[in-house]
Residue, then its C-alpha position, 0 to 999 in steps of 0.5 A: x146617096x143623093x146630094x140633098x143627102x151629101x148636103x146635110x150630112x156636110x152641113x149637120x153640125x158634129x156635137x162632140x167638136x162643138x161641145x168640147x170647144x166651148x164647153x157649155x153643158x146640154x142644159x145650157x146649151x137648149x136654154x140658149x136654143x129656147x131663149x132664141x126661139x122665144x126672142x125670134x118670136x118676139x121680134x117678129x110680133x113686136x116687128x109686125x106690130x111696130x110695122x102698123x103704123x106712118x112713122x117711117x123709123x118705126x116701119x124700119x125698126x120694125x122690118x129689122x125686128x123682124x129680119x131678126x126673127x128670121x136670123x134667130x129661128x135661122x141660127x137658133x131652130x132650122x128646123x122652123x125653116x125646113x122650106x129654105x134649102x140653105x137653113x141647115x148649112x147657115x146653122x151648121x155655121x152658126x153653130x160653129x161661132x164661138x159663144x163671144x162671137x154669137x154674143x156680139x152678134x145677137x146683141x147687136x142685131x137687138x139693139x139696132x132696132x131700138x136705136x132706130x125707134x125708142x119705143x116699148x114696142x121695140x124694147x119689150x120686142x128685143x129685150x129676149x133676143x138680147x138676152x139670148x145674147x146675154x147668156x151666150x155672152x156669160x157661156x162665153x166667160x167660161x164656168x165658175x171654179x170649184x172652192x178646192x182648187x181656189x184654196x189649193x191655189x191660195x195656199x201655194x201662193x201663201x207658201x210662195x209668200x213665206x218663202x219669198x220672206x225668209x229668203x228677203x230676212x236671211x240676205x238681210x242677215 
């Protein structure tokens, strides 16, 4: 086996670890991976077009949008970045952030640019890119508890109540 095959395998992210320890289900998994492709392309044609202009924080802004771009494809779709020998084990890692960690990051990095320059350029630019954020953010907050097992646990809780009571009117007997 060559070492470009060593490399891949060492940096090809394993789904079993990774799936159990965040738990998101593969849909929601693939919306986020969508969701980052479409707000990498946002940003690098919303940063192409902040770029054309004279005012230097636009130009900034711009060139960060598109520095966003290139990370998300990066993390998000290596595989739009095939020509850059080290996109494979930068996804990896990325893969292995957890879903807070990739929420802090992508919103982050979002919100920069309209620091820089408040424009409906940079805002519809970054608006997908943090909302890529977003849904990793809400992945982060884990899933929705099923009606059983909150009644269940009502229920027990309601017990404990009664008997609390009864023990409180029996000392006072």
């Amino acid at each position: 086996m060559s070492s470009q095959d060593e490399q891949f395998q060492a940096a090809a992210p394993d789904p079993a670890a990774s799936s159990a320890d965040d738990g998101m289900t593969w849909w929601y998994r693939w919306l986020c991976r969508i969701a980052g492709v479409i707000g990498g392309m946002s940003c690098a044609f919303a940063g192409l077009w902040n770029c054309v202009t004279i005012n230097p924080l636009n130009i900034a802004a711009g060139v960060w949008m598109m520095l966003n771009a290139f990370v998300l494809f990066l993390c998000e779709a290596p595989f739009c970045c095939q020509f850059i020998e080290f996109a494979n084990a930068v996804s990896a890692r990325a893969d292995k952030l957890r879903p807070w960690q990739k929420a802090a990051f992508y919103c982050g990095m979002a919100v920069f640019p309209i620091m820089l320059s408040l424009t409906l350029t940079t805002l519809f630019g970054n608006a997908i890119a943090f909302a890529t954020g977003v849904l990793y953010g809400l992945s982060a907050l884990g899933k929705k508890g099923d009606a059983i097992s909150y009644a269940r646990i009502h229920q027990q809780q309601k017990q404990m109540d009664e008997e609390k009571l009864t023990g409180a009117l029996e000392g006072q007997a």
